[in-house]
mmCIF file of the N, C-alpha and C atoms, coordinates in Angstrom:
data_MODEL
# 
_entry.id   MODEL 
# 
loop_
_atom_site.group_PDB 
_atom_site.id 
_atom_site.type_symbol 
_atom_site.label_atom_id 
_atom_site.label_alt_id 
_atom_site.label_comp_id 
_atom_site.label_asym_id 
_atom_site.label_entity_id 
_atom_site.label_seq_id 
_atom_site.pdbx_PDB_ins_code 
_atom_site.Cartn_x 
_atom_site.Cartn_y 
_atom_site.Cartn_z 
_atom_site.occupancy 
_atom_site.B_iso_or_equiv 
_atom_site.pdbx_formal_charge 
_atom_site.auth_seq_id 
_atom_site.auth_comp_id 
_atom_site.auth_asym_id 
_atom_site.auth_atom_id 
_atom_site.pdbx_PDB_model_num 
ATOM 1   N N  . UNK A 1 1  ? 148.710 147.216 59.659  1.00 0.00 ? 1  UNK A N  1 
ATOM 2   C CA . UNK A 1 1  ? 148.537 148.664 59.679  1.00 0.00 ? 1  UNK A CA 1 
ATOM 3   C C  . UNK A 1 1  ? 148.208 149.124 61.095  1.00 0.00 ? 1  UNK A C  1 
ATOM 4   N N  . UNK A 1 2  ? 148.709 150.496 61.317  1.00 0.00 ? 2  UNK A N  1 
ATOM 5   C CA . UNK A 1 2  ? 148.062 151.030 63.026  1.00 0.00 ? 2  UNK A CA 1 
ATOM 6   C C  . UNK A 1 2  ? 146.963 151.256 62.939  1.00 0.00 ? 2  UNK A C  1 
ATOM 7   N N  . UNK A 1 3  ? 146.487 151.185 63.945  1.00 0.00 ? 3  UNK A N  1 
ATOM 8   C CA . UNK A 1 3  ? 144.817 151.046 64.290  1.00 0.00 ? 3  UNK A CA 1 
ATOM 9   C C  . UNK A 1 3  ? 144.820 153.125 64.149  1.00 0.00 ? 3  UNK A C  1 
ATOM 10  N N  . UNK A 1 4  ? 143.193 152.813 64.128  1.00 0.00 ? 4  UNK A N  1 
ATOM 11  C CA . UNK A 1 4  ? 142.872 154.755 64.316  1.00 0.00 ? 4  UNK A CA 1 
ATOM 12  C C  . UNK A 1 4  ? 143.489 155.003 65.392  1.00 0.00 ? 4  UNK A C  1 
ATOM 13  N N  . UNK A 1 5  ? 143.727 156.458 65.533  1.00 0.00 ? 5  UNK A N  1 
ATOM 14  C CA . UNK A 1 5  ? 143.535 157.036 66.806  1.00 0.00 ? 5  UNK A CA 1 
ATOM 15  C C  . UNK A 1 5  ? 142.354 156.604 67.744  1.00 0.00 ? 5  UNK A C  1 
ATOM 16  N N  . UNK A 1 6  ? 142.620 156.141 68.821  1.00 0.00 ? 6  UNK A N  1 
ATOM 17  C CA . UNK A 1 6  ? 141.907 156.888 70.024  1.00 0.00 ? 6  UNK A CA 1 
ATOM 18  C C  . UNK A 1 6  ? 140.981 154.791 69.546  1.00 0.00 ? 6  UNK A C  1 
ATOM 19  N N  . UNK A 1 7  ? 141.510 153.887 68.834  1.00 0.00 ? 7  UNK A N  1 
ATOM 20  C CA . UNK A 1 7  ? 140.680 152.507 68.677  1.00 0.00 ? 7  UNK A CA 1 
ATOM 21  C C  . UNK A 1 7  ? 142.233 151.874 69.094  1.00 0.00 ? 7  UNK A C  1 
ATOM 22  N N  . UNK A 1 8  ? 142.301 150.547 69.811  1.00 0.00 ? 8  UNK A N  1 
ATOM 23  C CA . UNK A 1 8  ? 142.949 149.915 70.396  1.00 0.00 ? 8  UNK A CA 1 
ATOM 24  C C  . UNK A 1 8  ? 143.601 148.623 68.737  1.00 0.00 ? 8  UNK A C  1 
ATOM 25  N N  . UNK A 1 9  ? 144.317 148.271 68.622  1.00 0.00 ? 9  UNK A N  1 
ATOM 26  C CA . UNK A 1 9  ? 145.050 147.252 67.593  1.00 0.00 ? 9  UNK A CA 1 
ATOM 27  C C  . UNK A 1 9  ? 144.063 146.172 68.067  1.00 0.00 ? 9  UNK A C  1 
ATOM 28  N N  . UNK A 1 10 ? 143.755 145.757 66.980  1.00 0.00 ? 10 UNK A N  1 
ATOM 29  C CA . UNK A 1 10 ? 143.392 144.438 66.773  1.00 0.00 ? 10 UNK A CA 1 
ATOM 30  C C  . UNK A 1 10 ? 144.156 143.251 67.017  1.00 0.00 ? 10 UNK A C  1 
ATOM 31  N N  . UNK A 1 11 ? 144.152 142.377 68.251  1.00 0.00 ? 11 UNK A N  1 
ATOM 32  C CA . UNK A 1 11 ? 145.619 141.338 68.588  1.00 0.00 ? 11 UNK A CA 1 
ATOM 33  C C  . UNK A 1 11 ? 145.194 140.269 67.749  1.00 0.00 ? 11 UNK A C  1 
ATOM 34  N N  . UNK A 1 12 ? 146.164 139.808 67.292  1.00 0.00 ? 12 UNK A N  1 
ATOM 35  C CA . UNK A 1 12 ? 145.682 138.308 66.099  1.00 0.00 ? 12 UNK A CA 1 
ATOM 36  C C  . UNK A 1 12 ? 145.326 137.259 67.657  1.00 0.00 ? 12 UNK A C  1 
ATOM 37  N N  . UNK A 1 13 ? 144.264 136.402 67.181  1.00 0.00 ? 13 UNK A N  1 
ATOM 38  C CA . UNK A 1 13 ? 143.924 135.154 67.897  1.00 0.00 ? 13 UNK A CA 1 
ATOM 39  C C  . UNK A 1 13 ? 144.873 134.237 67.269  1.00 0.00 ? 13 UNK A C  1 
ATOM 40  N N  . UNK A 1 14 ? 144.768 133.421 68.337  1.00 0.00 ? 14 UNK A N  1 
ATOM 41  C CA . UNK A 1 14 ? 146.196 132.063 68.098  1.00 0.00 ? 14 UNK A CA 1 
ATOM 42  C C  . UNK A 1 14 ? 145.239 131.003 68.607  1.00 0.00 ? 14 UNK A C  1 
ATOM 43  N N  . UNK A 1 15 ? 144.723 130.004 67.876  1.00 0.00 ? 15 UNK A N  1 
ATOM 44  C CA . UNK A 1 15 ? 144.239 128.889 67.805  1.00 0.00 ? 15 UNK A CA 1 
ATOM 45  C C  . UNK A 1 15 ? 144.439 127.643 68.743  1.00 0.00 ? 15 UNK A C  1 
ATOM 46  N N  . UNK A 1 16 ? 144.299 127.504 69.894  1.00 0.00 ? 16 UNK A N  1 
ATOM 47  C CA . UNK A 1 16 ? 144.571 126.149 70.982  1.00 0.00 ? 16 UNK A CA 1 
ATOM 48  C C  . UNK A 1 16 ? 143.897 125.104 71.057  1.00 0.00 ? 16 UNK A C  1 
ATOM 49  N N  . UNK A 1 17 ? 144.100 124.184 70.791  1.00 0.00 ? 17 UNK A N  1 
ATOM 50  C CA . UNK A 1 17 ? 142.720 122.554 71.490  1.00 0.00 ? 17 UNK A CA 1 
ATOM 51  C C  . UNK A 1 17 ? 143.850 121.885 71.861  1.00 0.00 ? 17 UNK A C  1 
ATOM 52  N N  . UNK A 1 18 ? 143.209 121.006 72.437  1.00 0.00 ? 18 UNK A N  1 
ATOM 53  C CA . UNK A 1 18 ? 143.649 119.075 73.241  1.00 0.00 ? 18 UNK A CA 1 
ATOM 54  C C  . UNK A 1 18 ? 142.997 118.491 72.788  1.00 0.00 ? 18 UNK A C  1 
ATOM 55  N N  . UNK A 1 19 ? 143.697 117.344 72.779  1.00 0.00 ? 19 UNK A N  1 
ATOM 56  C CA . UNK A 1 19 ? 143.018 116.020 72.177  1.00 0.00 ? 19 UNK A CA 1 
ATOM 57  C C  . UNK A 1 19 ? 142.447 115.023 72.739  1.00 0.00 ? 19 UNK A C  1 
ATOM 58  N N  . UNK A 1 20 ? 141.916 115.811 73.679  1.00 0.00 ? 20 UNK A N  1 
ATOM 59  C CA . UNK A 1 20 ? 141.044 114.713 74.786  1.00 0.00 ? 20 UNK A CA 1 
ATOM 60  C C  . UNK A 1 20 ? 141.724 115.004 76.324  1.00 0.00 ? 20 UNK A C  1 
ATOM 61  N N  . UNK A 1 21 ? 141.070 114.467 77.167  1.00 0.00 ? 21 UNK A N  1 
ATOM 62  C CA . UNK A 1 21 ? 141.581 114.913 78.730  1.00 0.00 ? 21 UNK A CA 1 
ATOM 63  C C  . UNK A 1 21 ? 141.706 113.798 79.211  1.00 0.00 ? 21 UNK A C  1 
ATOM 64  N N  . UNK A 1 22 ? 142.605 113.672 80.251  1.00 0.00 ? 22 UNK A N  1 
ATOM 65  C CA . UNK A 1 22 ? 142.830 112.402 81.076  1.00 0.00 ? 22 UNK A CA 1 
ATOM 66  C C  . UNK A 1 22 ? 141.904 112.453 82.230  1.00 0.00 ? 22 UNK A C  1 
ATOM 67  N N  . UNK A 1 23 ? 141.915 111.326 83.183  1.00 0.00 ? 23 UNK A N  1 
ATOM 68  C CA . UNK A 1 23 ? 141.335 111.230 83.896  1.00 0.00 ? 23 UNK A CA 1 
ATOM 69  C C  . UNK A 1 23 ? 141.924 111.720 85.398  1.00 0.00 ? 23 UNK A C  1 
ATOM 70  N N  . UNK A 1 24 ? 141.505 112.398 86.032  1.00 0.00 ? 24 UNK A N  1 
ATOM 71  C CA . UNK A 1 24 ? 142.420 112.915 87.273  1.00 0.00 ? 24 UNK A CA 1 
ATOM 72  C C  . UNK A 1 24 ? 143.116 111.836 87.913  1.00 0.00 ? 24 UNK A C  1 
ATOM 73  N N  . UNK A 1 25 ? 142.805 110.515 87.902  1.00 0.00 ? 25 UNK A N  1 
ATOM 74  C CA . UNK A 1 25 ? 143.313 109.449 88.477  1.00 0.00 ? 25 UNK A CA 1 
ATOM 75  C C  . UNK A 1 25 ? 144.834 109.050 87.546  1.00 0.00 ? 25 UNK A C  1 
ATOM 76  N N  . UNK A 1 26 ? 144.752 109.113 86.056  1.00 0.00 ? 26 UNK A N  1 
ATOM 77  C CA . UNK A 1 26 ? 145.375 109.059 85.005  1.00 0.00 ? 26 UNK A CA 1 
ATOM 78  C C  . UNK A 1 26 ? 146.780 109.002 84.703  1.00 0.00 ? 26 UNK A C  1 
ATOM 79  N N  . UNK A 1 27 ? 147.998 108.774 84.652  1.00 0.00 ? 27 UNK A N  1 
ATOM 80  C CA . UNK A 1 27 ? 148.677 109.193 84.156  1.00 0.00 ? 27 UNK A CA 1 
ATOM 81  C C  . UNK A 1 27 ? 148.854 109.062 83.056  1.00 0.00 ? 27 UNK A C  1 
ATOM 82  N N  . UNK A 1 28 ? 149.920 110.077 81.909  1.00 0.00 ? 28 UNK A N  1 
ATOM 83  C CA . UNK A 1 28 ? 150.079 109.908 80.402  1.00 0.00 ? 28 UNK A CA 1 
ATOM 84  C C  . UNK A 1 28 ? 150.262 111.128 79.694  1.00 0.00 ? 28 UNK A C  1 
ATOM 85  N N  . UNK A 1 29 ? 149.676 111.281 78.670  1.00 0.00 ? 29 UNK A N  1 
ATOM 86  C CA . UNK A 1 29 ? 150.291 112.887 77.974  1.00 0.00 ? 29 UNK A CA 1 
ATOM 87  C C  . UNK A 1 29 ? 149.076 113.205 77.357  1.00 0.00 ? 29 UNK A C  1 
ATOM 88  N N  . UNK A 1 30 ? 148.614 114.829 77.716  1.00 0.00 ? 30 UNK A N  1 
ATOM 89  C CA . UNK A 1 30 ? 147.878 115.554 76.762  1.00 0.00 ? 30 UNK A CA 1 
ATOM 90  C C  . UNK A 1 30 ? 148.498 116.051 75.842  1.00 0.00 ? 30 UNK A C  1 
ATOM 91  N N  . UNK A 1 31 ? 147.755 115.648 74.384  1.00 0.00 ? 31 UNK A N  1 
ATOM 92  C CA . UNK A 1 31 ? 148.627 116.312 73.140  1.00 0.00 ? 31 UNK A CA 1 
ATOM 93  C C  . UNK A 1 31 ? 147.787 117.116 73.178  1.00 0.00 ? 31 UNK A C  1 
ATOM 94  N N  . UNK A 1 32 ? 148.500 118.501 72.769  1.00 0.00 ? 32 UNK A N  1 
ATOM 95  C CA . UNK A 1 32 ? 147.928 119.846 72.470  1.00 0.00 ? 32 UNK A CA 1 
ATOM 96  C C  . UNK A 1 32 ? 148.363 120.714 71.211  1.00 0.00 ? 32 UNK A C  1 
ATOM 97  N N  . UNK A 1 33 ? 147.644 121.128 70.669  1.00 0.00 ? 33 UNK A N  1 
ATOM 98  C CA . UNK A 1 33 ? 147.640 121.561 69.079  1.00 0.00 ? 33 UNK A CA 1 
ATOM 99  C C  . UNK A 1 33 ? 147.538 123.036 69.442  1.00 0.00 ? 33 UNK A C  1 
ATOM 100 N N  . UNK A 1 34 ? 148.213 124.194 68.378  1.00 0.00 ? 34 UNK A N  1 
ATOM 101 C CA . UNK A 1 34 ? 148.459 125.356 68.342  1.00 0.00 ? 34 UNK A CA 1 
ATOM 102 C C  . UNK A 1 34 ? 148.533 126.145 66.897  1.00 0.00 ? 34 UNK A C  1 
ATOM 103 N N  . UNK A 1 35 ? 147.738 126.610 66.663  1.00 0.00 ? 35 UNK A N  1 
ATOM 104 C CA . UNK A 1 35 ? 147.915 127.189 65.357  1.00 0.00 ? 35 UNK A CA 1 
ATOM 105 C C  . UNK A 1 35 ? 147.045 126.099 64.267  1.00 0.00 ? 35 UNK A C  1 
ATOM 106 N N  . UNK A 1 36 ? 148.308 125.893 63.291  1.00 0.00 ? 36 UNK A N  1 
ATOM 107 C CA . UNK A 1 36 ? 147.851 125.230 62.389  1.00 0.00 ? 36 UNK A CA 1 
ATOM 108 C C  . UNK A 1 36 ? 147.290 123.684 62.558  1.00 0.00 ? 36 UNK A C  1 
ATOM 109 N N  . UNK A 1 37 ? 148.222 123.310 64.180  1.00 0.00 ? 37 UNK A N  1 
ATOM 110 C CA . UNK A 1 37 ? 148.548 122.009 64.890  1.00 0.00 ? 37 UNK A CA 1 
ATOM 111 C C  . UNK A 1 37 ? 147.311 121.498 65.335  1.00 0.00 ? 37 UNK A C  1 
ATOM 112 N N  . UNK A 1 38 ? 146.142 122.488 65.474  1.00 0.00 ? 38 UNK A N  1 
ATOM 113 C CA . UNK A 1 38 ? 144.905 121.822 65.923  1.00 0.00 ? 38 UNK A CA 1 
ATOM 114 C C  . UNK A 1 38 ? 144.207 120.930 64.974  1.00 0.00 ? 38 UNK A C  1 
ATOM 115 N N  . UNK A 1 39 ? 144.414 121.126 63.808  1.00 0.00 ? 39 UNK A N  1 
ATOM 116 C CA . UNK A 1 39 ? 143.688 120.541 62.367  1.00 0.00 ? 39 UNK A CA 1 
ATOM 117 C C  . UNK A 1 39 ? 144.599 119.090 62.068  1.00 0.00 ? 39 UNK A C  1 
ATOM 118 N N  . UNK A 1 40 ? 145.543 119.124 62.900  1.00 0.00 ? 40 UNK A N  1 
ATOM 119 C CA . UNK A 1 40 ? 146.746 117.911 62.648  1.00 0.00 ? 40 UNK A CA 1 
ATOM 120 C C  . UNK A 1 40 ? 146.564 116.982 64.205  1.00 0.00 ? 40 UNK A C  1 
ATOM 121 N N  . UNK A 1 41 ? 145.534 117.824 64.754  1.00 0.00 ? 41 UNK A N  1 
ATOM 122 C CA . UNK A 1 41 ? 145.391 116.408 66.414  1.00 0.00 ? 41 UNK A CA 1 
ATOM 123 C C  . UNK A 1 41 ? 144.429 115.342 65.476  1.00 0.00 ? 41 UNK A C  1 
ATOM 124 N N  . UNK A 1 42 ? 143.646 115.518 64.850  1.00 0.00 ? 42 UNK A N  1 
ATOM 125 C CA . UNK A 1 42 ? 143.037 114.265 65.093  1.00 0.00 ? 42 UNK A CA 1 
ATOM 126 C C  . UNK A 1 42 ? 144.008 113.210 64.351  1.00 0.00 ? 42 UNK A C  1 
ATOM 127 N N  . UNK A 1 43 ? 144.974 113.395 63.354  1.00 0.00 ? 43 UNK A N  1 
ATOM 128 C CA . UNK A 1 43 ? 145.959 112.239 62.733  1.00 0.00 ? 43 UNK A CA 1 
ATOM 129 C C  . UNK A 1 43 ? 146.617 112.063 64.221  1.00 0.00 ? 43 UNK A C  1 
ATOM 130 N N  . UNK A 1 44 ? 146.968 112.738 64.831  1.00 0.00 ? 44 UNK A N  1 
ATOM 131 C CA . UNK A 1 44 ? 147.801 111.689 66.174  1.00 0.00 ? 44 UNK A CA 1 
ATOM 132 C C  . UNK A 1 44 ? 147.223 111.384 67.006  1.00 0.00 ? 44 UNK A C  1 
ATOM 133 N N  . UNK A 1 45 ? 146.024 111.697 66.868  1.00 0.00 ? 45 UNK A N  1 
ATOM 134 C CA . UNK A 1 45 ? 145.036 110.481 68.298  1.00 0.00 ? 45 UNK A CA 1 
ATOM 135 C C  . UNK A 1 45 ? 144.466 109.134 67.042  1.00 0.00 ? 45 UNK A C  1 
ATOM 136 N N  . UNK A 1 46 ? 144.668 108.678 65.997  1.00 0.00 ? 46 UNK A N  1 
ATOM 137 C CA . UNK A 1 46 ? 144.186 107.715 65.667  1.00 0.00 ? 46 UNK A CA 1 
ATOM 138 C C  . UNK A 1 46 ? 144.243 106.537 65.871  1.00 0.00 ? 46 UNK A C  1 
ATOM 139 N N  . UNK A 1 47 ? 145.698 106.945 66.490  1.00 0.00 ? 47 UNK A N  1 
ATOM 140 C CA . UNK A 1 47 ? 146.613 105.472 66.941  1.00 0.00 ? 47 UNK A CA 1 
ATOM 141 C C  . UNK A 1 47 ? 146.202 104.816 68.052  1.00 0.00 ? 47 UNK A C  1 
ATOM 142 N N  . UNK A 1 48 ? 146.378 103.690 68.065  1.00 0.00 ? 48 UNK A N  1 
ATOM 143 C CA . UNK A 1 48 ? 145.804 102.583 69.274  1.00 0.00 ? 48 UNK A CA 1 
ATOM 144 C C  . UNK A 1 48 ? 146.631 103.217 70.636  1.00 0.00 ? 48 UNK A C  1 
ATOM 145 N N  . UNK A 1 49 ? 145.944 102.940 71.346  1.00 0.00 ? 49 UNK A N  1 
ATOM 146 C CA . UNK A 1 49 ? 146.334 103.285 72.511  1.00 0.00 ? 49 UNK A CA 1 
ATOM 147 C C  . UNK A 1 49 ? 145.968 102.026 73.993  1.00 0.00 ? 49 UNK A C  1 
ATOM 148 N N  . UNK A 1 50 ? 146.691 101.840 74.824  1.00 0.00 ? 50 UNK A N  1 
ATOM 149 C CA . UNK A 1 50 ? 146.579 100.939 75.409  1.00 0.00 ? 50 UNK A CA 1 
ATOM 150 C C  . UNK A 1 50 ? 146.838 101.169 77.081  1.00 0.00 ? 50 UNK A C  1 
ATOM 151 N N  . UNK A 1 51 ? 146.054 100.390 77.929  1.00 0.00 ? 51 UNK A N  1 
ATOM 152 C CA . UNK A 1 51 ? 145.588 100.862 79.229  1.00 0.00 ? 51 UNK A CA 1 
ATOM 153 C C  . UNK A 1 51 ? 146.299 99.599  80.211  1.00 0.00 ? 51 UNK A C  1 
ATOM 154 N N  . UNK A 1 52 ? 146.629 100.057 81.165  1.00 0.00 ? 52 UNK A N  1 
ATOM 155 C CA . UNK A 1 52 ? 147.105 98.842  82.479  1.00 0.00 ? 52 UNK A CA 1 
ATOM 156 C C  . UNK A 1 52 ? 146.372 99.440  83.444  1.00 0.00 ? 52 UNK A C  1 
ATOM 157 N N  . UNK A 1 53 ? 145.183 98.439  84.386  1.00 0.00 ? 53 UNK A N  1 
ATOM 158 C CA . UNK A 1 53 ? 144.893 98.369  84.920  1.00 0.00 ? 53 UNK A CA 1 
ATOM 159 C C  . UNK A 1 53 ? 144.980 97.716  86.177  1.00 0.00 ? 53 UNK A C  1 
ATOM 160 N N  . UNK A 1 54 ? 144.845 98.041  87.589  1.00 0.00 ? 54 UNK A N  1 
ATOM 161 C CA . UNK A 1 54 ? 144.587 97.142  89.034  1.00 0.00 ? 54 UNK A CA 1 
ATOM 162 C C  . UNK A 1 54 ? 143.345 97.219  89.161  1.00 0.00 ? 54 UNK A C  1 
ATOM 163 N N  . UNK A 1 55 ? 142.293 96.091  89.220  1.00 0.00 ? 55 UNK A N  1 
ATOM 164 C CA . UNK A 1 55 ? 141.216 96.286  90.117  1.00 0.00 ? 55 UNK A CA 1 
ATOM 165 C C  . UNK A 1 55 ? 141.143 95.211  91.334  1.00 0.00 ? 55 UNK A C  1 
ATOM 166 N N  . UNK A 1 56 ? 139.986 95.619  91.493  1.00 0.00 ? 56 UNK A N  1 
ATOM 167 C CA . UNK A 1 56 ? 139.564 94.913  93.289  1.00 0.00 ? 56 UNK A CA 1 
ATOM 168 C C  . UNK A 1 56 ? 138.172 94.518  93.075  1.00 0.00 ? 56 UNK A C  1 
ATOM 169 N N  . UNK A 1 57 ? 137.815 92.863  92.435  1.00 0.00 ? 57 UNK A N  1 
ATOM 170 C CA . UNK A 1 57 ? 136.436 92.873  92.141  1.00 0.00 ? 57 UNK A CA 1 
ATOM 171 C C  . UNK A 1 57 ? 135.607 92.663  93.407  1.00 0.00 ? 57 UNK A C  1 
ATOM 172 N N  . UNK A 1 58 ? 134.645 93.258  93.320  1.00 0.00 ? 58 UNK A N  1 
ATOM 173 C CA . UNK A 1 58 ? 133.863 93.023  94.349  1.00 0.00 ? 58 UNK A CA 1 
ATOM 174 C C  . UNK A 1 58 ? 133.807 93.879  95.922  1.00 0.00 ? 58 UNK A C  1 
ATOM 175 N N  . UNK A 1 59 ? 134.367 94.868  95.484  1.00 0.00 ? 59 UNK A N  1 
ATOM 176 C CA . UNK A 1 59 ? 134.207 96.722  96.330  1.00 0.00 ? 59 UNK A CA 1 
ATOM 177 C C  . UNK A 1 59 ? 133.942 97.167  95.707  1.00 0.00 ? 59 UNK A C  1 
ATOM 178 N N  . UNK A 1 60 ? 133.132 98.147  96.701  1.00 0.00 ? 60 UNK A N  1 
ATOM 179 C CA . UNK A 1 60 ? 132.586 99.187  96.658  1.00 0.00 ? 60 UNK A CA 1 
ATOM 180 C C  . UNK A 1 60 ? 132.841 100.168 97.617  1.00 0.00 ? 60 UNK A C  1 
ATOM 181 N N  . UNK A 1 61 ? 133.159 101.705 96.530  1.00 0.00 ? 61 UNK A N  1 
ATOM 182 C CA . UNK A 1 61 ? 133.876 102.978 97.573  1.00 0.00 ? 61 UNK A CA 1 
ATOM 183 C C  . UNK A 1 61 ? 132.379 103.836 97.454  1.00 0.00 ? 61 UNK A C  1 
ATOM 184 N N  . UNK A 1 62 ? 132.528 104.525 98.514  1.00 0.00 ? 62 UNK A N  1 
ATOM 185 C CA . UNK A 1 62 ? 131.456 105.778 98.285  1.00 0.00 ? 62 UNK A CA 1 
ATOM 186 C C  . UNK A 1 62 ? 132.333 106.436 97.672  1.00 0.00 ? 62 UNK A C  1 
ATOM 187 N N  . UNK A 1 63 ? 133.375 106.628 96.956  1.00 0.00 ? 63 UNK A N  1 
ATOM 188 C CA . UNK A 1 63 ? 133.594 107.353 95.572  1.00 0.00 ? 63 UNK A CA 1 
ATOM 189 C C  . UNK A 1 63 ? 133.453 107.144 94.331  1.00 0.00 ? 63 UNK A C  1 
ATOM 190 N N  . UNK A 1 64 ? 133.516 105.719 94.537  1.00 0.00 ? 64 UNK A N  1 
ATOM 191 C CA . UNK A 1 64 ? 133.098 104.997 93.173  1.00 0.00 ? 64 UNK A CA 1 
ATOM 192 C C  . UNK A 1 64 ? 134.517 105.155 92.375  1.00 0.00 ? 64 UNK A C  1 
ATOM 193 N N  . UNK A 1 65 ? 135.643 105.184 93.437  1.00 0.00 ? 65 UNK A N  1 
ATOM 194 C CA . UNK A 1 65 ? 137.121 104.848 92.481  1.00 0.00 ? 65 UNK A CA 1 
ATOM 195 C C  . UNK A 1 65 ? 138.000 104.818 93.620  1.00 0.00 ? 65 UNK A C  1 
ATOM 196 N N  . UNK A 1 66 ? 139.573 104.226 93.554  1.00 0.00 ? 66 UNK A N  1 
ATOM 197 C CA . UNK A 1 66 ? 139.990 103.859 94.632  1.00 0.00 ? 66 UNK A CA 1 
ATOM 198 C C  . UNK A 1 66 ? 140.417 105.221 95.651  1.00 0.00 ? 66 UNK A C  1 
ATOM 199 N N  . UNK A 1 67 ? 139.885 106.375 95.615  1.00 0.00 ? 67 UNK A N  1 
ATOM 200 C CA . UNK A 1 67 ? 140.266 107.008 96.947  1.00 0.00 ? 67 UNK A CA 1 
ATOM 201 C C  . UNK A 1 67 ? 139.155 107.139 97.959  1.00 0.00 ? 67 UNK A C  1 
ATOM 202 N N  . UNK A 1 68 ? 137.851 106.571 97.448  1.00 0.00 ? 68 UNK A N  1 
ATOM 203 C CA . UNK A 1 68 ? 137.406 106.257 98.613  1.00 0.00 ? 68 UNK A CA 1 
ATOM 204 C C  . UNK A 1 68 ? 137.288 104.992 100.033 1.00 0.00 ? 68 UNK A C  1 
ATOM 205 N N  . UNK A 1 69 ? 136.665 104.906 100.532 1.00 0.00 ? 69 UNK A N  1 
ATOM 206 C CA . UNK A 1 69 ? 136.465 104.392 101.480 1.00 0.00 ? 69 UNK A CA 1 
ATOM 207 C C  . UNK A 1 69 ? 135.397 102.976 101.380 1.00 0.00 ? 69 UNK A C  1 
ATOM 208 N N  . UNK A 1 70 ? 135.895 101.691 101.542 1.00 0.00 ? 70 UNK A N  1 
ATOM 209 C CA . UNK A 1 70 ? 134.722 100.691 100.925 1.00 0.00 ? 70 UNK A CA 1 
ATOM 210 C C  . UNK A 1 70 ? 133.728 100.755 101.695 1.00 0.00 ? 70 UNK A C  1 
ATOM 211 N N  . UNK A 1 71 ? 132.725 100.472 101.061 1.00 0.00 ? 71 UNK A N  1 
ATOM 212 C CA . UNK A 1 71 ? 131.076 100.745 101.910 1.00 0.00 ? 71 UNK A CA 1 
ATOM 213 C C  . UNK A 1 71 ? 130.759 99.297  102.029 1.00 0.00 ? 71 UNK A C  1 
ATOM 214 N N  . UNK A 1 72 ? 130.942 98.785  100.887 1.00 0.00 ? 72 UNK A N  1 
ATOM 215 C CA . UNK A 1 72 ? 130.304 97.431  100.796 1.00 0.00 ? 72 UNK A CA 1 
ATOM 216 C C  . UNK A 1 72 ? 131.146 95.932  99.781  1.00 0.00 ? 72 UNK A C  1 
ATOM 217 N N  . UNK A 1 73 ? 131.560 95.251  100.161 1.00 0.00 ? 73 UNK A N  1 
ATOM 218 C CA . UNK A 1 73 ? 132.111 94.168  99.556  1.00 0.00 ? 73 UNK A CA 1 
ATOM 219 C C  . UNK A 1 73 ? 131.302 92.934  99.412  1.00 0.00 ? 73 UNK A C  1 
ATOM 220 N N  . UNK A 1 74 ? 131.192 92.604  98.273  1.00 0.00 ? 74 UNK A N  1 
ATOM 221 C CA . UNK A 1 74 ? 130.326 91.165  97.516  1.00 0.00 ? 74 UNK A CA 1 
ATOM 222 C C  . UNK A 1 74 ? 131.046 90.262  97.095  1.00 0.00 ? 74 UNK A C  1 
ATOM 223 N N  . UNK A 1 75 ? 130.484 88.771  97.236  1.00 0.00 ? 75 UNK A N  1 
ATOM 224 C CA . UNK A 1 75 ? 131.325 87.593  96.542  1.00 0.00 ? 75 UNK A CA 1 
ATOM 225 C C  . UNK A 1 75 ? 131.257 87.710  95.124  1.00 0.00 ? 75 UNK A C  1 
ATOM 226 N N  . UNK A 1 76 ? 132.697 87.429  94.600  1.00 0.00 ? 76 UNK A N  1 
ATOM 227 C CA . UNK A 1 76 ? 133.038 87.471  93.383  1.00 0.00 ? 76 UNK A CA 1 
ATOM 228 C C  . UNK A 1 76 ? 133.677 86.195  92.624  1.00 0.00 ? 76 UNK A C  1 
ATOM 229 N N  . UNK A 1 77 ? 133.884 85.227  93.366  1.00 0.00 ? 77 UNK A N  1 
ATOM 230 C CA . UNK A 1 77 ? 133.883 84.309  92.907  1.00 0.00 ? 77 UNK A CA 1 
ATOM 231 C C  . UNK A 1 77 ? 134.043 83.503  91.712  1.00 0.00 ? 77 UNK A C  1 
ATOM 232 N N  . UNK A 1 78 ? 132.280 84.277  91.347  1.00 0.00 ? 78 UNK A N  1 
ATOM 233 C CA . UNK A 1 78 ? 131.876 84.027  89.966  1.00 0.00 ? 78 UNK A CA 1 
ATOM 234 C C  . UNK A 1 78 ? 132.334 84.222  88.438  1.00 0.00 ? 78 UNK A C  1 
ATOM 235 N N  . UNK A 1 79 ? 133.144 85.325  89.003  1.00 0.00 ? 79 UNK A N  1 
ATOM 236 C CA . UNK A 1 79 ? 133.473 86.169  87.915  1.00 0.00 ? 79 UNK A CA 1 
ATOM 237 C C  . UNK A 1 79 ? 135.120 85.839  87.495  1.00 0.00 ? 79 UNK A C  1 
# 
């Protein structure tokens, strides 16, 4: 129905989430839900999901991830 005179229409809200955020370092896919689709993310994040990693044991960045700069390197040997 039209709104009163002189009162602005009521715009319908449209429903958005994600199903979690990546990591800025990250690559991969944000699933994003719309409408009815938000109530249907958590069935498609249930699934296993699986990670490939490079590390470097035994640095240390003053960022604390690889775009910084190493401060300090330890024997690792052990590990």
């Amino acid at each position: 129905p039209p709104a009163a005179p002189g009162r602005r229409a009521k715009k319908p809200r449209l429903k958005v989430g994600h199903g979690g955020t990546l990591d800025p370092l990250a690559t991969g896919m944000l699933v994003i839900g719309v409408g009815h689709g938000c109530r249907a993310l958590q069935g498609y994040l249930t699934g296993s999901k699986a990670y490939r990693a490079r590390m470097a044991f035994g640095a240390e960045t003053d960022s604390q991830d690889v775009t910084g700069a190493t401060v300090r390197v330890a024997p690792c040997e052990h590990v």
